[in-house]
KOLVOFI-408531 format. One record per residue (C-alpha): residue number from 1; z, x, y. Coordinates in Angstrom, 1 decimal. Each point is the difference from the previous one (the first is absolute). Example, Ala and Ser with C-alpha at 12.3 -4.5 7.8 and 13.67 -1.06 7.14 Angstrom:
<nodes>
  num      zz      xx      yy
    1     7.8    12.3    -4.5
    2    -0.7     1.4     3.4
</nodes>
This chain:
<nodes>
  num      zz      xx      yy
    1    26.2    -3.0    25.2
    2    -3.5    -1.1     1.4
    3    -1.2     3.3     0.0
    4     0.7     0.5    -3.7
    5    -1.5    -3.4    -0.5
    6    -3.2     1.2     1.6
    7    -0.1     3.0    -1.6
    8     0.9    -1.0    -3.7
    9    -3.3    -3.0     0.6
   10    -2.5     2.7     1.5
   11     0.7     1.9    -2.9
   12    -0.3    -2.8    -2.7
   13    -2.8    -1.5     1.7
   14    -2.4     3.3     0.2
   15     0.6     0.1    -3.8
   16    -1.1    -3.4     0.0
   17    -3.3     1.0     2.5
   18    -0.1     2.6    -2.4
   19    -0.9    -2.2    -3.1
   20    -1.9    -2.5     2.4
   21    -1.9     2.8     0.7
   22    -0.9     0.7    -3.3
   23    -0.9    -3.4    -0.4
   24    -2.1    -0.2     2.3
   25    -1.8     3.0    -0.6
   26    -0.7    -1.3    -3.1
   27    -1.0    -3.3     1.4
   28    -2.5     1.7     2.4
   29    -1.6     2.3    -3.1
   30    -0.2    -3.0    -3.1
   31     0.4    -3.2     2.2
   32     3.2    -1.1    -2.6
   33     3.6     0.2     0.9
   34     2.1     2.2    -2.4
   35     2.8    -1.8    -1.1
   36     1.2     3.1    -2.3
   37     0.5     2.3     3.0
   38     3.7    -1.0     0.5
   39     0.6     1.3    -4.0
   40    -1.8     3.4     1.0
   41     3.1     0.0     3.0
   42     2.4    -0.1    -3.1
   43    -1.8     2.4    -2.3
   44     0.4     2.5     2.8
   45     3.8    -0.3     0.4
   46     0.2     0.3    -4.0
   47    -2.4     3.3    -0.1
   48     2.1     1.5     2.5
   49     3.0    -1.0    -1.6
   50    -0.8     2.0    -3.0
   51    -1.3     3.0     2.1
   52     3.3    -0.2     2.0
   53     2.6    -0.8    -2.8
   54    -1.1     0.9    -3.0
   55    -2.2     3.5     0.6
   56     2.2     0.5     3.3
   57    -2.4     0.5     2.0
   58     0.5     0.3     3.8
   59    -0.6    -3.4     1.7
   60    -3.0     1.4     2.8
   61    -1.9     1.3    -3.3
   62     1.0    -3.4    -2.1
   63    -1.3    -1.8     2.8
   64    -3.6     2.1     0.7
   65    -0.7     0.0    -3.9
   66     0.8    -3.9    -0.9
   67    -2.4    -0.6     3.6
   68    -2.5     1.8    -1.4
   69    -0.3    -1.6    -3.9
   70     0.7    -3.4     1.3
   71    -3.2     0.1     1.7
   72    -1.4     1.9    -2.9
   73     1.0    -2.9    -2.1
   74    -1.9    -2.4     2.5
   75    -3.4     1.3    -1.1
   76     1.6    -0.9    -3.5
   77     0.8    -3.3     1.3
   78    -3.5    -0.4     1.8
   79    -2.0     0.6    -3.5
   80     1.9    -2.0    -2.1
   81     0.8    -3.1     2.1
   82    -3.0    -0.2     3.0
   83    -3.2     2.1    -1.4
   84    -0.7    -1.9    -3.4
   85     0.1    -3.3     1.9
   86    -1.5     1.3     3.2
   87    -2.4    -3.1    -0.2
   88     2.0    -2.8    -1.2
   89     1.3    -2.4     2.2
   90     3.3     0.6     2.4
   91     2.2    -1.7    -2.1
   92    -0.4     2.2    -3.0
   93     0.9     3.1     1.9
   94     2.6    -1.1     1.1
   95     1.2    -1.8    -3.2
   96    -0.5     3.5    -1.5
   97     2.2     1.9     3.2
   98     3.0    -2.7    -1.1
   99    -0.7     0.9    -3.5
  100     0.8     3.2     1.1
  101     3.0    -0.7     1.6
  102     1.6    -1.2    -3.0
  103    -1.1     3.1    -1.8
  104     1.6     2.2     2.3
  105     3.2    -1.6     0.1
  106     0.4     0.1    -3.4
  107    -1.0     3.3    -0.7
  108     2.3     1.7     2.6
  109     2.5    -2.3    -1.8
  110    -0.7     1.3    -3.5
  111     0.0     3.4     1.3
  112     3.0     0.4     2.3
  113     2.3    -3.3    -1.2
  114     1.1    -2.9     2.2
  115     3.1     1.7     1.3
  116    -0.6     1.0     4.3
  117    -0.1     3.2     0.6
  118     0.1     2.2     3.1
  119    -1.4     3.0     1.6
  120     1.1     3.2     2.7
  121    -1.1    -1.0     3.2
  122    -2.5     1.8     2.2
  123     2.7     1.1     2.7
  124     3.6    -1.0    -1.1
  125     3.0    -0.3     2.7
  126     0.1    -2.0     3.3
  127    -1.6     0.1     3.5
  128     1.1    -1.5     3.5
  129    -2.4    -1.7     1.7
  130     1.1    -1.3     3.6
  131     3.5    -0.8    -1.3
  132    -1.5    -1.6    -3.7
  133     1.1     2.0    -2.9
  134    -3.2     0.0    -2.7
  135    -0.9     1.5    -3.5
  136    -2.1     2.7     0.7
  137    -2.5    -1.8    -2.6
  138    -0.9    -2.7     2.2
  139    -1.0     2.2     2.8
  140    -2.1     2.1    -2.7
  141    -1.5    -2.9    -0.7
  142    -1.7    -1.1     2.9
  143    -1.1     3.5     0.8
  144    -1.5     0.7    -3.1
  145    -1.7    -3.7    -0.1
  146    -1.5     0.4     3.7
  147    -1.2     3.2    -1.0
  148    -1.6    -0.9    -3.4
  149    -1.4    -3.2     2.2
  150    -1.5     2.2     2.6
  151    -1.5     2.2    -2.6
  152    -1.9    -2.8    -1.7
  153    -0.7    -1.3     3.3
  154    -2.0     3.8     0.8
  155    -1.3     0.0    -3.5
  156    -1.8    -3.8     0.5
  157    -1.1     0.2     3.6
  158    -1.2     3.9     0.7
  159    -1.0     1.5    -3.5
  160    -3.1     0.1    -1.6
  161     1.7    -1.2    -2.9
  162     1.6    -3.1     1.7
  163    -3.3    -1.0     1.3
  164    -1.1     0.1    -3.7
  165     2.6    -2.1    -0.8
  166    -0.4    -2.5     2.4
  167    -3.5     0.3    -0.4
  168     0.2    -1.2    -4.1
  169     2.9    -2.6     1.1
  170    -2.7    -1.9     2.5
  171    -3.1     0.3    -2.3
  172     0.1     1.4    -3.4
  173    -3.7    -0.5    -0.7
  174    -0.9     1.6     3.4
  175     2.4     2.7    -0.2
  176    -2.0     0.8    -3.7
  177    -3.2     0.0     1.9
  178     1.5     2.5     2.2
  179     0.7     2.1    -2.6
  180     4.2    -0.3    -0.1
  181     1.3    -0.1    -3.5
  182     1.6    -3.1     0.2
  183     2.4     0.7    -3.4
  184     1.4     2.8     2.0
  185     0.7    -1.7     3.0
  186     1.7    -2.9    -1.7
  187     2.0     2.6    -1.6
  188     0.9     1.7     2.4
  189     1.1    -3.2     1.9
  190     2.3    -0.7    -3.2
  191     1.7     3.4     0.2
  192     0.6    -0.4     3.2
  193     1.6    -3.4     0.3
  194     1.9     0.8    -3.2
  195     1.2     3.4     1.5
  196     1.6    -1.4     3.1
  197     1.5    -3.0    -2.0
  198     1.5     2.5    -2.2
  199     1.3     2.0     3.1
  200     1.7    -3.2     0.8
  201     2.0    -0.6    -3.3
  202     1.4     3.5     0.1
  203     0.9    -0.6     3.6
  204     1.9    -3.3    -1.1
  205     1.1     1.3    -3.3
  206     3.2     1.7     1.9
  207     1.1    -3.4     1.4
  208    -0.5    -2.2    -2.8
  209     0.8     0.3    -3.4
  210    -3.9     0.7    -1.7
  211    -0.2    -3.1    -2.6
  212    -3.2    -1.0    -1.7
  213     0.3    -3.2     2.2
  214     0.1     1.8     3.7
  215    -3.9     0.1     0.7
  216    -0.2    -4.0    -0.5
  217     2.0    -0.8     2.8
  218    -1.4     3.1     1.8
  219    -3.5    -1.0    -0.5
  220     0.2    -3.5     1.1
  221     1.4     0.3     2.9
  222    -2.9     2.8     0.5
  223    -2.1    -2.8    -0.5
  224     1.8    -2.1     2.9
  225    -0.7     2.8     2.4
  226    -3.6     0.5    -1.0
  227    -0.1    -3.9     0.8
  228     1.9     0.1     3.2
  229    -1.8     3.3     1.2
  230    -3.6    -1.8    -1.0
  231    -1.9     1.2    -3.1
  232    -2.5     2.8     0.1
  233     2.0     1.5     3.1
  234     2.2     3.4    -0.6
  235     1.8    -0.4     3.0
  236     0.8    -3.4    -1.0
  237     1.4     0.7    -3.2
  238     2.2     2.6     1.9
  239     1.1    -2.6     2.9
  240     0.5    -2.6    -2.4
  241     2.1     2.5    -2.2
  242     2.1     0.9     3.0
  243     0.7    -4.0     0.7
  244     1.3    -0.6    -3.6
  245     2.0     3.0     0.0
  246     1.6    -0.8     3.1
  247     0.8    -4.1    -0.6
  248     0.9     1.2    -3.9
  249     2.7     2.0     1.6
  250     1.4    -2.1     2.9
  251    -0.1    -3.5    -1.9
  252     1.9     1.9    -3.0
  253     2.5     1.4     2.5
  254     0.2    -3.6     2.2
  255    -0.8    -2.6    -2.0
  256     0.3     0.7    -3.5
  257    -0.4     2.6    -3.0
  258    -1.3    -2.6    -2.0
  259    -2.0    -1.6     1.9
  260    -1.8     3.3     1.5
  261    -3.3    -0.5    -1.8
  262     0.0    -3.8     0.8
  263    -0.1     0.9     3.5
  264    -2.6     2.5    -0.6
  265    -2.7    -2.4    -1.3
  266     1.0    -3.1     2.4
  267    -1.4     2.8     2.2
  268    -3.2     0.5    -2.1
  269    -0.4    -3.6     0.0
  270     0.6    -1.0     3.8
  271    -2.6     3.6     0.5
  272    -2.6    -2.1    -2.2
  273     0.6    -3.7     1.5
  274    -0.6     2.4     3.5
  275    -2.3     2.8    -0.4
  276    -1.8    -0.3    -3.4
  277    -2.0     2.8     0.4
  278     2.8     2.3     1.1
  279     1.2     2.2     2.8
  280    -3.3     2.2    -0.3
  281    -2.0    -2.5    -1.6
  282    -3.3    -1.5     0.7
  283    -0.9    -3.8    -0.4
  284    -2.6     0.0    -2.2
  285    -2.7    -3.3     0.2
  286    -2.1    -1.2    -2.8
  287    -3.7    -1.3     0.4
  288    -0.6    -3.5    -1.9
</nodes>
């Protein structure tokens, strides 16, 4: 039982890492926290639904095509809610990102009803695992995240384009001087936060019912792991997404269902009263 535990929290918590990713990501490029990115975790699970279900579709293509137009639909996002108030204050952006949250929500509802609905998953049937009977799903899970992870990992640290990327996230005028189109770069930052989130709601999609509602919880307690992990850090949002998915898991098996999430951020909070900066955070000092 404590192997299925562990394994059904890994693979929760790298979807988690995945959004936290994406978050941060985001963070790094615009210096604002998305607050939409959980809805963009639901919009997946819908667009494959309709690949899957209604055009019947094989899942594998499903899944590569609703990937690829979620982060597609990221650029969208990015020129309608960041670019035409790329030098307002903060708080606008992110007024606009909730904004866009709503939106979202409601539109998936208008389009595909309120009823849950459910999609083929990526490997159906059961696997052993020293003794621990598991979906197949969950263990295609984890792969598939620590793959995408690595890849993004590659892409930031030993590409041209990565350097770019960081590059415009640590000094957009500079980065100008240098020649980098920084709209592109942003861009592509978008698509590919909003790509791996969307990865993540068709991996989640085939163990819980797709509602228009499923990327709130989703993306807050992405947010808790960013928080735990310490913003501006990948790895962090990764470690931190691992730690919810595991106490998530063994609180709702040990202590209580209902109580699950309550445990989760006590944890955020006690990780805050601790470490406010995070796992992989830096204290930062400010000059009078």
């Amino acid at each position: 039982m404590i192997i299925q535990l562990i394994v059904t929290g890994i693979s929760l918590g790298v979807v988690y890492g995945l959004i936290g990713m994406g978050m941060v990501l985001i963070f790094r490029a615009v210096g604002i926290v998305n607050f939409a990115q959980g809805d963009f975790l639901m919009l997946g699970a819908f667009i494959c639904f309709a690949f899957n279900q209604k055009m019947g579709m094989p899942i594998w293509l499903s899944f590569a095509i609703t990937a690829v137009l979620i982060g597609l639909s990221g650029i969208v996002f990015q020129y309608i809610t960041y670019w035409p108030l790329r030098n307002a204050q903060d708080k606008a952006i992110i007024v606009s990102t909730l904004g866009a949250s709503i939106a979202l929500r409601e539109m998936t509802k208008l389009v595909w009803g309120s009823t849950p609905q459910t999609i083929d998953p990526l490997k159906g049937g059961i696997v052993k695992i020293a003794g621990a009977f598991l979906q197949w799903q969950y263990v295609i899970i984890i792969i598939f995240a620590a793959l995408l992870m690595s890849l993004v990992y590659f892409l930031l640290e030993k590409t041209l384009l990565g350097n770019i990327m960081q590059a415009t996230a640590q000094d957009k005028y500079a980065a100008s001087l240098m020649g980098i189109p920084i709209a592109v770069a942003i861009a592509l930052t978008f698509f590919i936060s909003m790509l791996i989130t969307g990865a993540g709601g068709v991996m989640l999609a085939p163990i819980f019912f797709i509602t228009n509602t499923m990327g709130v919880l989703a993306g807050v307690k992405a947010f808790a792991a960013v928080v735990i992990g310490g913003f501006g850090s990948v790895q962090g949002a990764i470690i931190g997404g691992l730690l919810i998915g595991l106490i998530e898991v063994f609180a709702g098996t040990y202590i209580s269902t209902t109580y699950k999430d309550t445990v989760v951020f006590a944890v955020l909070i006690i990780s805050l009263l601790v470490r406010p900066q995070g796992l992989f955070g830096e204290k930062i000092a400010e000059k009078a």
